[in-house]
PAKEVO-76224 format. One record per residue (C-alpha): residue number from 1; residue in one letter; chain; x, y, z. Coordinates in pm, 1 decimal. Example, Ala and Ser with C-alpha at 12.3 -4.5 7.8 and 13.67 -1.06 7.14 Angstrom:
<recs>
+-----+------+------+----------+----------+----------+
: pos : code : unit :       c1 :       c2 :       c3 :
+-----+------+------+----------+----------+----------+
:   1 :    a :    A :   1230.0 :   -450.0 :    780.0 :
:   2 :    s :    A :   1367.0 :   -106.0 :    714.0 :
+-----+------+------+----------+----------+----------+
</recs>
This chain:
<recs>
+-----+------+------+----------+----------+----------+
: pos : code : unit :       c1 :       c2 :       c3 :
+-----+------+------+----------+----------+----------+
:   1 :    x :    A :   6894.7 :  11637.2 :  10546.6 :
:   2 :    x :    A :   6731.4 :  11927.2 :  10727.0 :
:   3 :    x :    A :   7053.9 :  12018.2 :  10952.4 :
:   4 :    x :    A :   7235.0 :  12006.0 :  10604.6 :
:   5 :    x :    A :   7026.3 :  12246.6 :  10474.7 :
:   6 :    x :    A :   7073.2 :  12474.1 :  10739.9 :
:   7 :    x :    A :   7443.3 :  12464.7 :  10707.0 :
:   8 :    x :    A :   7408.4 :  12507.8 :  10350.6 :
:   9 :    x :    A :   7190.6 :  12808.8 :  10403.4 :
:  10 :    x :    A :   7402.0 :  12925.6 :  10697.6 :
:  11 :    x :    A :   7683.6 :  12905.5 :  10496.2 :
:  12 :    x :    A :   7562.1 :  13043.9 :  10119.5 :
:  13 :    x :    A :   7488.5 :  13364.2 :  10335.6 :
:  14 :    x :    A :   7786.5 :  13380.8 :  10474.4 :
:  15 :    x :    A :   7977.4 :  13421.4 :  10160.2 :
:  16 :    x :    A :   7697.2 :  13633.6 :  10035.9 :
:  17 :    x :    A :   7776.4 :  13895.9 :  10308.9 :
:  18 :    x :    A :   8156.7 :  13820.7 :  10259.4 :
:  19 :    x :    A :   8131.5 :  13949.6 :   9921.0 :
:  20 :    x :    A :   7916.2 :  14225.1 :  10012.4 :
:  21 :    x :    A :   8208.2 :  14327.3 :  10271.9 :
:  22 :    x :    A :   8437.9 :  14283.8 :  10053.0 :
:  23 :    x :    A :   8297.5 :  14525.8 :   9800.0 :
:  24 :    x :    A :   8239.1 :  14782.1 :  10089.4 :
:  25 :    x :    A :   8586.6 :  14719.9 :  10204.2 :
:  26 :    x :    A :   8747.7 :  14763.2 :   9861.9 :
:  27 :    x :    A :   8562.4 :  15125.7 :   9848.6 :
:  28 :    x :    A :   8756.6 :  15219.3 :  10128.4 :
:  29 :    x :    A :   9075.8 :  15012.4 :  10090.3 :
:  30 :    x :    A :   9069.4 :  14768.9 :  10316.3 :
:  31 :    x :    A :   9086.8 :  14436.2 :  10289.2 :
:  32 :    x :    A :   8772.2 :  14197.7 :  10294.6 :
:  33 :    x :    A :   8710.5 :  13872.5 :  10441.0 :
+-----+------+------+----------+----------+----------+
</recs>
């Protein structure tokens, strides 16, 4: 269960710095992930 975590974790902040790219990329009109 402890390697699922770390995917899990590994992967919630990868979406959480996916939308925070996204945002950043929308200011300057680009596309995100």
């Amino acid at each position: 269960a402890n390697g699922v975590t770390a995917i899990t974790c590994a992967f919630m902040m990868f979406e959480i710095l996916c939308v925070v790219a996204d945002s950043v990329a929308s200011q300057r009109k680009s596309t995100g992930c």
